[in-house]
TORPA-4810 file (N, C-alpha, C, O; in nm, 3 decimals):
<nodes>
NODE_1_2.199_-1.098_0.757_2.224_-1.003_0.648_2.162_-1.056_0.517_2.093_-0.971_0.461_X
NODE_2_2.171_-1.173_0.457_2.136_-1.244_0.327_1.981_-1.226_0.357_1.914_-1.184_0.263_X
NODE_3_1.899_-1.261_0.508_1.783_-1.261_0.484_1.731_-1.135_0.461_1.630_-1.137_0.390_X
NODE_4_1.776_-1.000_0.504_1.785_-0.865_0.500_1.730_-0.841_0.363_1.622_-0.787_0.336_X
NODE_5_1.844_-0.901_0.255_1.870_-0.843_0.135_1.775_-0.907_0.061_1.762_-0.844_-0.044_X
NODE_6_1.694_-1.012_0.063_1.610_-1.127_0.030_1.483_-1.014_0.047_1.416_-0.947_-0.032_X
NODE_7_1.489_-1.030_0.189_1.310_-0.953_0.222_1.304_-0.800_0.117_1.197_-0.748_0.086_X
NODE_8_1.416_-0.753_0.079_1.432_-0.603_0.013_1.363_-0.613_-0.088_1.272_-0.541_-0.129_X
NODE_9_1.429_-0.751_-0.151_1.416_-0.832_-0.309_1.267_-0.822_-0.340_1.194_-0.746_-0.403_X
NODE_10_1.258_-0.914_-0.280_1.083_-0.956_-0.246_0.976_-0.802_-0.249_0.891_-0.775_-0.334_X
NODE_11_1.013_-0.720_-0.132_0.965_-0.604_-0.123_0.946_-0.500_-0.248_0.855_-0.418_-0.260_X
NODE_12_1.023_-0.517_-0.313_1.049_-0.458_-0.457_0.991_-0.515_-0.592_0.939_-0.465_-0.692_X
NODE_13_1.033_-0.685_-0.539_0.897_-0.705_-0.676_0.762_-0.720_-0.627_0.685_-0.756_-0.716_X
NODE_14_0.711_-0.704_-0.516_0.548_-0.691_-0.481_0.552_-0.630_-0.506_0.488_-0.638_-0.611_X
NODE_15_0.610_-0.460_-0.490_0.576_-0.320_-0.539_0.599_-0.290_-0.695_0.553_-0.187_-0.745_X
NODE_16_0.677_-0.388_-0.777_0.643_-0.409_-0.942_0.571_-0.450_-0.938_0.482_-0.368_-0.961_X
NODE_17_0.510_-0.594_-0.912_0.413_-0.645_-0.986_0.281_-0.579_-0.922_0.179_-0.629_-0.969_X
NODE_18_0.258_-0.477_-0.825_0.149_-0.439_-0.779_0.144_-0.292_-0.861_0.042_-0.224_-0.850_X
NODE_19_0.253_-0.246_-0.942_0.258_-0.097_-1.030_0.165_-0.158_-1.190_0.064_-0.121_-1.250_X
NODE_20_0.256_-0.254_-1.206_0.190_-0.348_-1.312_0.066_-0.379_-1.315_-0.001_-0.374_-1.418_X
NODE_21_0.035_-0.404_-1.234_-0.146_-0.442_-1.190_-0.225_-0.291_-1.218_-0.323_-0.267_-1.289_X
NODE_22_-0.173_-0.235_-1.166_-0.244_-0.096_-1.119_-0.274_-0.021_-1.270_-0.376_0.029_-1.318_X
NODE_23_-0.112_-0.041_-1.330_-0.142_0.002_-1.438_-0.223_-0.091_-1.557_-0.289_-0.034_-1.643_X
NODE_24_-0.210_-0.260_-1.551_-0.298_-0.266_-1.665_-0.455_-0.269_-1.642_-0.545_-0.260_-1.725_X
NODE_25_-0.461_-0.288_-1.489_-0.627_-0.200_-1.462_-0.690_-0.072_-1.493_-0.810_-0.056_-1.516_X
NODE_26_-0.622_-0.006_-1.491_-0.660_0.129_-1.490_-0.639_0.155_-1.669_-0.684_0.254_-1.726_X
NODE_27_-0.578_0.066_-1.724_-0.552_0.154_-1.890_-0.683_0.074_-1.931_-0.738_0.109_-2.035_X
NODE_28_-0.740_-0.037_-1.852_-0.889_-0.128_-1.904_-0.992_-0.015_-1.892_-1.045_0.033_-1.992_X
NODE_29_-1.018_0.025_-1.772_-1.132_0.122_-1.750_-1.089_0.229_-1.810_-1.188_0.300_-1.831_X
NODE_30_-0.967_0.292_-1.860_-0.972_0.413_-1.921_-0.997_0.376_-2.099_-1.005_0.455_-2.193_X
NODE_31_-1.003_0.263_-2.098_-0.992_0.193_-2.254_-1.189_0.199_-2.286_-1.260_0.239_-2.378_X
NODE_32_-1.212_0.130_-2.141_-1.367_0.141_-2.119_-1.437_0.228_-2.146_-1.542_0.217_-2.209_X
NODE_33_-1.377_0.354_-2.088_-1.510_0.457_-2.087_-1.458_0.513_-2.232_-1.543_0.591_-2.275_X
NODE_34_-1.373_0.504_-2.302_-1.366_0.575_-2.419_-1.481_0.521_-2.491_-1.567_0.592_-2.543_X
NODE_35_-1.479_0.384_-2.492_-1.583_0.311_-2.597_-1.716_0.345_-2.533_-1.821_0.306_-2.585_X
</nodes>
């Protein structure tokens, strides 16, 4: 059960820190083509 709730943990901040990514990539190239 503890490892259950662990792997969830985990699962949830790869999918933050991969929203995070996504988003400060994408605000670069949209920062890009303005200039």
């Amino acid at each position: 059960k503890q490892f259950n709730e662990n792997a969830m943990h985990i699962e949830l901040f790869i999918q933050y820190l991969v929203r995070n990514y996504i988003l400060k990539t994408t605000h670069k190239t949209a920062y890009c083509n303005i200039k």
